[in-house]
Phi, psi and omega in degrees: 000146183222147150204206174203132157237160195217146137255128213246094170234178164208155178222161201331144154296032194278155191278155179250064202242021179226170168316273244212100192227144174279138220200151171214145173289136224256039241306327174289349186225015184239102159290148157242163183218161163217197183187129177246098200290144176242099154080004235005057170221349149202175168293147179233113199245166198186176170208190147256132181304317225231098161218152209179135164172207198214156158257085201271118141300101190244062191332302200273011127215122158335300187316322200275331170340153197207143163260145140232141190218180188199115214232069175333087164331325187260026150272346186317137178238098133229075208028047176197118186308262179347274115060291195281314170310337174289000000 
């Protein structure tokens, strides 16, 4: 099976005024998206509704930066009910 994802996030506007700043994901504005090959002859495209999570910023060392998200499976969307329900 092969497919692909992608994520579309945006996070909060606080200002960056320390070393090391915190971001919270912006929930009205973050896709997760996926895309499923069926049978190799097309695709199945799809998203999650319910994703939340955070961004730790660390300027003065990079390395300690962190993503952290988090994705409720049972938001699947893919236009199609029956499907989504399962």
């Amino acid at each position: 099976m092969s497919g692909a994802t992608a994520m579309i996030f945006a996070c909060d506007d606080s200002p960056a005024t320390a070393a090391s700043t915190k971001y919270n994901l912006d929930a009205s504005r973050t896709a997760m998206a996926f895309a499923i090959e069926h049978i190799g002859i097309g695709k199945t495209y799809g998203r999650f509704n319910d994703v939340s999570g955070h961004l730790h910023l660390d300027m003065s060392k990079p390395a300690n930066s962190a993503f952290d998200v988090t994705i409720q499976t049972g938001s699947t969307n893919t236009n199609n009910q029956q499907r989504d329900d399962r």
